[in-house]
N, C-alpha and C positions, 0 to 999 in steps of 0.2 A: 315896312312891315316888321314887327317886333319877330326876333331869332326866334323864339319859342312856336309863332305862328307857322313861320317857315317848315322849324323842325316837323309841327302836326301836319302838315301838307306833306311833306315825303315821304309819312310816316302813312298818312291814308296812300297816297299815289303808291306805296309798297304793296299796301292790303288788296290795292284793287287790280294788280297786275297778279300778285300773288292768287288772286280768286280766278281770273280770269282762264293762268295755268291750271288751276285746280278742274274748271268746269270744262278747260281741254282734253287735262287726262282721262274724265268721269266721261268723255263724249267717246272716248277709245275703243275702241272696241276690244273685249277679255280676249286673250289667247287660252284656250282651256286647258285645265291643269287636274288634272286625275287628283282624287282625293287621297287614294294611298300614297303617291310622292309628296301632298302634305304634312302625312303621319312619317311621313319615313324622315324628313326634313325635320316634326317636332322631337323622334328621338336621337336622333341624331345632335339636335342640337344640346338637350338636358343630356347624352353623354359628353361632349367636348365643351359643356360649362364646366367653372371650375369649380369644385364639389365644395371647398373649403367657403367661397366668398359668402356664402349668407346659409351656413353651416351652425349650428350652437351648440352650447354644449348641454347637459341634460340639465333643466331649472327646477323641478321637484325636488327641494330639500338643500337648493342653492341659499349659501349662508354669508361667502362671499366671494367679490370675484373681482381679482386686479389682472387687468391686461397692459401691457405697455405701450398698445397703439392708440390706447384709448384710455382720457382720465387721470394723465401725467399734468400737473403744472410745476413748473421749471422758472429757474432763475437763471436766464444762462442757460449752462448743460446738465444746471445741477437742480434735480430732481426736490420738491419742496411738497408736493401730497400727490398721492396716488389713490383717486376716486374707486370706492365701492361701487361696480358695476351692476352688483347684485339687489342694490335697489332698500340693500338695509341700512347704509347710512358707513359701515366700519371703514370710513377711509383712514390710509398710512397716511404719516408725518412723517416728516428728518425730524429727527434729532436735531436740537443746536448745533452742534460741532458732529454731527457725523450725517452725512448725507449723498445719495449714490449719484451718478453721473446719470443722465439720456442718451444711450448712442442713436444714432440714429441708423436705420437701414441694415441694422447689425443683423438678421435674421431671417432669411427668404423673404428679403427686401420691407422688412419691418422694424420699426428700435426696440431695442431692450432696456433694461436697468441694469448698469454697470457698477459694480462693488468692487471697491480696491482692495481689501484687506489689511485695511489700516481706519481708513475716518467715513466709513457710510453706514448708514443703519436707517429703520423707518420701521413704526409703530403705531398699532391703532389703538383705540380706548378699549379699557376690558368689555371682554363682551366673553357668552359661553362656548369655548369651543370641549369638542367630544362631549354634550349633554347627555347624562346619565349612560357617560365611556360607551359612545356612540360616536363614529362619525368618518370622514373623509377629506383627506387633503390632495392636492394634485400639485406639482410644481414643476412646471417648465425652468429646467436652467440649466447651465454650463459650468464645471469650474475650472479656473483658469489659471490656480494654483494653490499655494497652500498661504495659510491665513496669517499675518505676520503679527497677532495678536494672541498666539497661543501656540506655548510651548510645543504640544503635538500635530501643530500646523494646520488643527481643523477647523473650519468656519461652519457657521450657522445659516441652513438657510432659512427657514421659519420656527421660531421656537413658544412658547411658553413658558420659558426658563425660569424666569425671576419674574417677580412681582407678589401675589398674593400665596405663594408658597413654591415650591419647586411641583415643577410639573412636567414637558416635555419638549425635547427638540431635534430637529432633522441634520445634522450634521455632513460636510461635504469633505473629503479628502483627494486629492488628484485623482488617486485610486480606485476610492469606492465612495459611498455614501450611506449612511448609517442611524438607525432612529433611537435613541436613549432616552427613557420616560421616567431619569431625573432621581428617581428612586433602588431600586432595586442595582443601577448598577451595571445592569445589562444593555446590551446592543448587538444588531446584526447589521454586516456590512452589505452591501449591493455592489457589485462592482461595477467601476465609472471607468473609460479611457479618460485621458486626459483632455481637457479641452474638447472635449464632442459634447453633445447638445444631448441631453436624457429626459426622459420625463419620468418622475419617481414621484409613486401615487402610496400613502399608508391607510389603509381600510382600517378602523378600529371594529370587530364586528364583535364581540365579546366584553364581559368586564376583566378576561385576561390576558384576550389573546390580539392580536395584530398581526396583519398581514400588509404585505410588501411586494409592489409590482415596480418593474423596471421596460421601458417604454413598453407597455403592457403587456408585457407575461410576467405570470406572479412569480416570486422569486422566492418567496417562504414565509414561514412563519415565525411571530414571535409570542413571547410569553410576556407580560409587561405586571408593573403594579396598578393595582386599582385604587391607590387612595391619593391621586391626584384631586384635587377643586376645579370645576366646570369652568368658572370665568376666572379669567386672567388676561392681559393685554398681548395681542399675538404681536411678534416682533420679526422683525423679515428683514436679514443681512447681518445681523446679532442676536447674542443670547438673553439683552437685556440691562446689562451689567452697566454701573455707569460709568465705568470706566479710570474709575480711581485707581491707586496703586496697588491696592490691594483686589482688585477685579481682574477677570481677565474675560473680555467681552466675546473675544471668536469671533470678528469679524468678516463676512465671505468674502472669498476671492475670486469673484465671475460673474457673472451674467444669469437676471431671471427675467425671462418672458412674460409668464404667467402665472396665476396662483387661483383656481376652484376648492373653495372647501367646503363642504356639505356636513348636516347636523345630524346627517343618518351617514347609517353603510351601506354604500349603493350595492347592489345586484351587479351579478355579474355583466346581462344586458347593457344598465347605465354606463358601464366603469366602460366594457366596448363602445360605446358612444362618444364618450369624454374621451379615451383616449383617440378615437378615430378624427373628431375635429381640432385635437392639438395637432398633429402629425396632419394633418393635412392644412390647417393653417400656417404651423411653422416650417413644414416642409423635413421631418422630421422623422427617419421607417422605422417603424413598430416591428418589433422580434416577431416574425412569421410562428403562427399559433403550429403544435406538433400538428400530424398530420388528419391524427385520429380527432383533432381537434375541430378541423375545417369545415363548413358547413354543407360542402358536398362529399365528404369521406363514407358516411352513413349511405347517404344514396349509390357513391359508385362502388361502397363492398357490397352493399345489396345487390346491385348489379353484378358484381363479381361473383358473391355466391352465386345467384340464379342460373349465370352462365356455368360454374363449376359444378352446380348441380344436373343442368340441361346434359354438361357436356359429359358427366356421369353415367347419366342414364342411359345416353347413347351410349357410352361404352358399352355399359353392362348390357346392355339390350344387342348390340351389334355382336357383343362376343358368345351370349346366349347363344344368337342366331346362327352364327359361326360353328360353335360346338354341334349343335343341330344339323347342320349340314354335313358336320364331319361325319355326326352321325350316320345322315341317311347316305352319304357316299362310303361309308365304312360297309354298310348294309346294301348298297349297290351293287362295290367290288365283290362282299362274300356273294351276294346271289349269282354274280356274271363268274366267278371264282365256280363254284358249285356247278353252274348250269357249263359250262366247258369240262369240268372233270366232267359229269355226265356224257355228255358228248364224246369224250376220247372215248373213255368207258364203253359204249354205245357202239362207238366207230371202230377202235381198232378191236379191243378185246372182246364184245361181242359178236364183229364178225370173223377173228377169230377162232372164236369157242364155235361159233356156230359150223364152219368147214371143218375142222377138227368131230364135231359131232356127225355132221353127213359124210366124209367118212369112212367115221367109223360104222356107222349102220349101214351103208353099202356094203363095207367087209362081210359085215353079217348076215345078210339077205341077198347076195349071189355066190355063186359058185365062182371063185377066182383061182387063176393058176399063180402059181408062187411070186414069178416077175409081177402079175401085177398086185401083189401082198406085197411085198417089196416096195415095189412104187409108192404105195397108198400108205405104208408104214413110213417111207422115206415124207412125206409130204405131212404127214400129221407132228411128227419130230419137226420139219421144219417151219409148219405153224405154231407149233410150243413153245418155240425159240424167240420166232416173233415175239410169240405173247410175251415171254419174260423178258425183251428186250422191250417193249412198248411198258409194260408195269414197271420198268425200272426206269424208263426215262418220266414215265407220270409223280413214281414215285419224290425222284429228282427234284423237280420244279415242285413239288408241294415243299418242299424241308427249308423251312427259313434257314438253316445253317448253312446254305450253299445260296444266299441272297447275294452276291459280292463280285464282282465281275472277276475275279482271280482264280474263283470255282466256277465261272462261267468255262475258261479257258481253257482249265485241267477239263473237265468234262468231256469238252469240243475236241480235245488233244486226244483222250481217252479212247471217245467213243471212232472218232477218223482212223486210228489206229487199230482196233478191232477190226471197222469194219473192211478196212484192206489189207491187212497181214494176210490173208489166203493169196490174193492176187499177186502178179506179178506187174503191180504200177509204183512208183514211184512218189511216195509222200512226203510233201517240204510245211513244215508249220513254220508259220513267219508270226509269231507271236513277242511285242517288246518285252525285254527284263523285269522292268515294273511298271506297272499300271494305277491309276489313280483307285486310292479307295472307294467305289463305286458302286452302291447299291441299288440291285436290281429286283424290279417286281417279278413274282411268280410268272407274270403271261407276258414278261421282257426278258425271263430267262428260256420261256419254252419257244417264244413263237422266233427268237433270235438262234435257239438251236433248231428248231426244223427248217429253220429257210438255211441254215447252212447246211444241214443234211442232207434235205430236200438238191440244194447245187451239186453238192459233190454224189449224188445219186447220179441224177441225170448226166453227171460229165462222165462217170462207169458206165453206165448202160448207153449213152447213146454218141459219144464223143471221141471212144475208141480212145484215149486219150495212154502217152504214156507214163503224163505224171500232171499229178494234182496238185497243186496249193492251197493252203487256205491263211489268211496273212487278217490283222488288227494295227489299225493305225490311232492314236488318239491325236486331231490333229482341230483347229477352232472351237474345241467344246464341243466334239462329235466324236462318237464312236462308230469310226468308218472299218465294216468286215469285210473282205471279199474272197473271193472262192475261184480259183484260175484253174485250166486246163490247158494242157497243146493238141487238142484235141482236132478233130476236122470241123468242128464251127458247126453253127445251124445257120437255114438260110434266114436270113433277115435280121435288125437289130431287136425285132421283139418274136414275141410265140401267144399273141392275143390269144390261139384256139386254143392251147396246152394248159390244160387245169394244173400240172405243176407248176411255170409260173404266174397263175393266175391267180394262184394260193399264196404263195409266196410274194407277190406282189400286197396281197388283202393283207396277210400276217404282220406286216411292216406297217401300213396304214394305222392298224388296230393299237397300235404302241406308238404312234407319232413319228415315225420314221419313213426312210426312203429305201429307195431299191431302184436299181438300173444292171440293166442286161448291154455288154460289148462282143460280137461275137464276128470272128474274121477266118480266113483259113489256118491260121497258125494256131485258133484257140478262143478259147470263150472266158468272158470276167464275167461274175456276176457279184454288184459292189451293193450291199446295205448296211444301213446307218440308222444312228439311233440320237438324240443331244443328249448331252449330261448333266442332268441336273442337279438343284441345291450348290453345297460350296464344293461340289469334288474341284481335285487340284487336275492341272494338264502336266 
């Protein structure tokens, strides 16, 4: 059997073994597979594709377009035309004697076009660039040094320099890189590191002006001449010149990728586009846009305000509500302020005035003997006395001027001492030197003086005592008072029935404080306390 019959025989015996598996798998039975782990699988995958492989760059107004991975023929390493991608026909030539190398893999694993700055160059047939001083060029390249064709060491990377009259070119220096439109003279530099990979794009959007992006952020502007001519042969790695003694051609020294040039001025959109597919083809980072520039900056200060605003409101609403409350607590204290003077008023001085009134009309309405005018005169004196000692302690606790626990003490010292200079007891005040600046409320200076009153009453009248203390400790952030006697004790450690500690117990309550009764045969303690608030010092 002839070899080719054979071949067709292994080649069916493949097909039919081949089908065989085929109508095995198909006989399989599906393992079932959720429809969203397919979607989650399809994005997944278009994010870890690689964005650049089948990427383009924008073709509306695409004039022409030399790539180096594509549309090189070569003699050797040396470069012989480079194919117009763009579909219009401008492909590059070498020059006779000047012609650039192909490295190969030189570029995020691509070749470039390599120019020594001596004998390479490549030029297309005139054709119109910038029609009616319009237009776009983009140029991926490197330079690699300074140009050994020209005194000021710069090379050319694309020009239109010479031919049908001077007109413009992109010049490269280690340093920077520079656009000169031949006429006026002028130039703006871009700045290049050396040897790093740029992409330098010139907008012509004006008949004066030009702008200049450096791996895409623009870089500035220029003013240029408008009486350049539209067609002229574009020259890529020289200026044109032929190179006689009397030329000086500016040779480049480096490496170009790419070349997009466009017959319009792209938009800002296009120009992000073109730059995004260089940089992602040649692997190449684009100068991060400012911040205000980014495309979520608008959304998240919007978000920023809305929260500064949100978080405003609040304020101003929280702190309203705040005031509000100080309000009605300011409006509280005076009514509970008010309805207690009331009260004293009511209790001490109108019963008081009232025994002092009955009396005195008893005087008047019976027949009494002198001792008991005497009596009854001695006891209305000594309710007067009261009275102006209770007006002068109400008065007391109203006077912000004595808010300060330093006049609480003079007071407390004052008033202990009045009320036992008659007696024969013995009074020790245990008061420290200095006391933390501490301000006291109206019904924390009164109900803190009656419950000491109130102790050192009870330990005269019922305690037999023959000496009293009354002593301040400032000790945790508490103002601890207490009130001792050597008296003969009462039974038990408290006096639940005795409305005087029962009062004195509520008076401590009302202010946030404590109270405890010690009471032995040697003498009785009774200890309260107050905390101190805000910043007082200890």
């Amino acid at each position: 059997m002839p070899p080719h019959q054979t071949g067709c025989r292994c080649r069916s015996k493949s097909a039919a073994t081949a089908a065989e598996s085929c109508r095995e798998i198909s006989r399989a039975p599906l393992l079932p597979f959720p429809k969203r782990n397919i979607m989650r699988i399809f994005f997944l995958l278009l994010l870890l594709s690689p964005a650049g492989a089948s990427a383009q760059p924008p073709r509306a107004g695409l004039h022409l377009w030399l790539r180096a991975d594509s549309g090189v023929q070569s003699s050797g390493n040396r470069v012989v035309r480079w194919a117009d991608g763009s579909g219009n026909g401008h492909d590059a030539f070498a020059r006779a004697d000047r012609t650039a190398q192909w490295a190969q893999q030189a570029l995020n694993g691509l070749p470039v076009l390599r120019f020594n700055g001596n004998t390479s160059g490549l030029q297309t047939k005139p054709f119109a660039t910038f029609p009616k001083r319009r237009g776009t060029i983009v140029v991926v390249a490197r330079v690699a040094g300074r140009s050994n064709t020209s005194g000021a060491g710069a090379g050319v990377l694309v020009s239109t320099y010479h031919g049908q009259g001077n007109t413009w070119e992109l010049l490269a220096l280690p340093q920077h890189i520079s656009f000169y439109d031949g006429v006026s003279g002028s130039a703006r530099p871009i700045n290049a590191s050396d040897k790093a990979w740029n992409i330098v794009t010139i907008v012509r959007n004006s008949d004066s002006t030009l702008r200049l992006y450096q791996r895409g952020r623009f870089s500035g502007e220029l003013e240029v001449d408008a009486n350049q001519p539209d067609t002229n042969a574009l020259n890529i790695g020289f200026n044109g010149h032929g190179g006689n003694r009397d030329s000086i051609p500016e040779i480049f020294n480096g490496d170009i990728a790419e070349i997009l040039y466009y017959n319009n001025a792209l938009t800002e959109p296009e120009l992000a586009a073109a730059h995004e597919y260089l940089a992602r083809k040649w692997g190449i980072a684009l100068v991060p846009p400012p911040l205000y520039e980014r495309p979520y900056f608008y959304g998240a200060a919007t978000l920023v305000l809305l929260a500064v605003a949100i978080a405003l409101t609040r304020y101003l609403s929280v702190r309203k509500l705040k005031r509000r409350l100080r309000s009605l607590e300011q409006e509280r204290t005076l009514e509970a302020e008010r309805n207690r003077i009331s009260k004293d008023m009511h209790d001490e001085i109108g019963s008081g005035l009232t025994q002092i009134a009955l009396l005195s009309e008893l005087m008047q309405a019976q027949e009494r003997s002198r001792e008991e005018l005497l009596r009854d005169v001695s006891s209305i004196s000594a309710s007067a006395r009261r009275l102006v000692q209770n007006m002068g302690e109400i008065v007391w606790t109203l006077n912000p001027q004595f808010d300060s626990l330093e006049n609480l003490l003079a007071f407390l010292r004052e008033q202990a001492g009045s009320y036992f200079e008659p007696f024969d007891i013995a009074l020790k005040i245990d008061f420290p030197d200095t006391v933390p600046p501490v301000r006291l409320s109206n019904e924390e200076r009164r109900n803190l003086f009656l419950v000491a009153k109130e102790a050192w009453n009870n330990a005269f009248k019922h305690a037999h005592a023959g000496s009293i203390g009354i002593g301040l400790q400032v000790q945790q952030r508490m103002l601890c008072f207490r009130v001792w006697d050597d008296g003969r004790g009462v039974s038990g450690t408290t006096r639940s029935g005795a409305n005087g500690l029962r009062n004195m117990e509520r008076r401590m309550l009302d202010i946030g404080g404590e109270f405890a009764l010690h009471s032995s045969a040697e003498g009785t303690t009774v200890r309260f306390a107050i905390p101190l608030r805000g910043d007082a010092g200890v």
